[in-house]
C-alpha positions as CSV (number, residue, x, y, z in Angstrom):
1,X,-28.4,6.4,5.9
2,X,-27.3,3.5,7.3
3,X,-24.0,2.7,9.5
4,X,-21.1,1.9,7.7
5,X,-18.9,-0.9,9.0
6,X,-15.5,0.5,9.3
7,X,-13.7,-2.5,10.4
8,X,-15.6,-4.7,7.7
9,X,-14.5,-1.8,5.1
10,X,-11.2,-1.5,6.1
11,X,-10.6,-5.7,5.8
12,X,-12.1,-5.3,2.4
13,X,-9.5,-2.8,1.6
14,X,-6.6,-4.7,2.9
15,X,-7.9,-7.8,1.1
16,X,-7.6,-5.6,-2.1
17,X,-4.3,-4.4,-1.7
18,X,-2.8,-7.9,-0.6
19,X,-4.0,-9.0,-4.1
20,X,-2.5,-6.4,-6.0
21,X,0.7,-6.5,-4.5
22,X,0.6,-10.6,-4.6
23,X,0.0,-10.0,-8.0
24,X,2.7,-7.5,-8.9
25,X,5.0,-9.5,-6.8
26,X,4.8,-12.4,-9.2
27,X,4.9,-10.0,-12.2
28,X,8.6,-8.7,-10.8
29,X,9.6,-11.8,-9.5
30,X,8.9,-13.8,-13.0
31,X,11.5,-10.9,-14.5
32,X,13.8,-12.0,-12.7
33,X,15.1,-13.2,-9.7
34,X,16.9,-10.1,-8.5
35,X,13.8,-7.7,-8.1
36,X,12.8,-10.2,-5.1
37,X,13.9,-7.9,-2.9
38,X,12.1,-4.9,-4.5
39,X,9.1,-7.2,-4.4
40,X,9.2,-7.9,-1.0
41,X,10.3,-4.6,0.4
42,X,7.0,-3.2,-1.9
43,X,5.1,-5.7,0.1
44,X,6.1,-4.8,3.5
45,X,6.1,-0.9,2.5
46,X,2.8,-1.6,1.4
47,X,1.0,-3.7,3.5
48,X,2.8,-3.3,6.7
49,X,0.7,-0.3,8.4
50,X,-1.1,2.6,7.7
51,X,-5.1,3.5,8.6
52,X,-6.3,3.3,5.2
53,X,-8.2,6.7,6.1
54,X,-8.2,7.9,2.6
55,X,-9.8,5.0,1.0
56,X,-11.9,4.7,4.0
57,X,-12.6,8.3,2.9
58,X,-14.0,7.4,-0.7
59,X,-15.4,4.7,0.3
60,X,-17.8,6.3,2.7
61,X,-18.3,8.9,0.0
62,X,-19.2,6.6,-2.2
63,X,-22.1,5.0,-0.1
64,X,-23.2,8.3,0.0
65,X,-24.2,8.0,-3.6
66,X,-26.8,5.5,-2.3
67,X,-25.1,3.0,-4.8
68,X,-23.6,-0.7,-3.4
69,X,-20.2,-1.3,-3.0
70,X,-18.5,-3.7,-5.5
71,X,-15.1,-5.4,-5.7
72,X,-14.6,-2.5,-8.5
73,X,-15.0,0.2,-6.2
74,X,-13.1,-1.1,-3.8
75,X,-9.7,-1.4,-6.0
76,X,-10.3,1.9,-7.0
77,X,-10.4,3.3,-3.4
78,X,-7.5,1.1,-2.3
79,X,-5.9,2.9,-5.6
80,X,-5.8,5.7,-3.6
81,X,-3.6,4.5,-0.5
82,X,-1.3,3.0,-3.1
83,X,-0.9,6.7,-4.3
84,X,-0.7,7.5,-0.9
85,X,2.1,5.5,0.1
86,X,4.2,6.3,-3.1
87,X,4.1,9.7,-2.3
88,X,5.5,8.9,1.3
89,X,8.5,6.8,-0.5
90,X,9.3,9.5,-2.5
91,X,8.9,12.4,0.2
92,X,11.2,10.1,2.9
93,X,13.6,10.0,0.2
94,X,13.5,14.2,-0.5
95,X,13.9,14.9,2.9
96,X,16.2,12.1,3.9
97,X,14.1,10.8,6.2
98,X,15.7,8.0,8.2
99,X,12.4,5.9,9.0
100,X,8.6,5.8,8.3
101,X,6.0,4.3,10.4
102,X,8.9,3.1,12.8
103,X,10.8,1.5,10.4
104,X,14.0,2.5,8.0
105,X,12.6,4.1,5.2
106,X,12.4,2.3,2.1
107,X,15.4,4.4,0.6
108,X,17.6,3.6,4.5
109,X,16.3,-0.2,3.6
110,X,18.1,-0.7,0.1
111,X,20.7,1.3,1.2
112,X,21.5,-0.7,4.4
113,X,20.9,-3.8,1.8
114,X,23.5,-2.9,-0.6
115,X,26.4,-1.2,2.1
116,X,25.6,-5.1,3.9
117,X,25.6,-7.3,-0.2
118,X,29.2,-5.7,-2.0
């Protein structure tokens, strides 16, 4: 088998996940102009950190099938850190957690929004 790229893999990833949120961003943002801020902070939440290991995962995994790597594949790995960080979300906000990944938690964020707004 050959050696996989993990750097190379991991910008194709990112790539993937930048379009689906730049796409879902203008989906929320054409509802209206008050789920800008949901938009954004998605973006940030998203986009912002993480090592991607999980897709990295599947993505090695999938090589392994001896099959190539399309654009499909890829979305449907990067699927899988978008599950990833939805699960984080909604554990920070169970447990109360006051940040993730050195910064306020997405629930602390909208809170500290709306106590600074009314």
């Amino acid at each position: 088998m050959k050696s996989v790229d993990l750097s190379a893999a991991r910008v194709e990833i990112n790539s993937s996940l930048e379009r689906f949120v730049t796409k879902e961003s203008q989906l929320l943002n054409g509802i209206g102009t008050e789920l800008e801020i949901a938009a954004s902070a998605m973006s940030r939440y998203i986009l912002g950190s993480g090592k991607r290991l999980r897709p990295l995962f599947a993505y090695i995994g999938f090589l392994g099938t001896g099959k190539q790597i399309n654009q499909n594949i890829v979305s449907a790995v990067s699927s899988l850190e978008l599950i990833h960080v939805c699960a984080l979300m909604h554990d920070d906000l169970m447990d109360s957690s006051d940040t993730r990944r050195g910064v306020p938690s997405l629930h602390r964020e909208f809170e500290n929004y709306n106590r600074s707004n009314n």
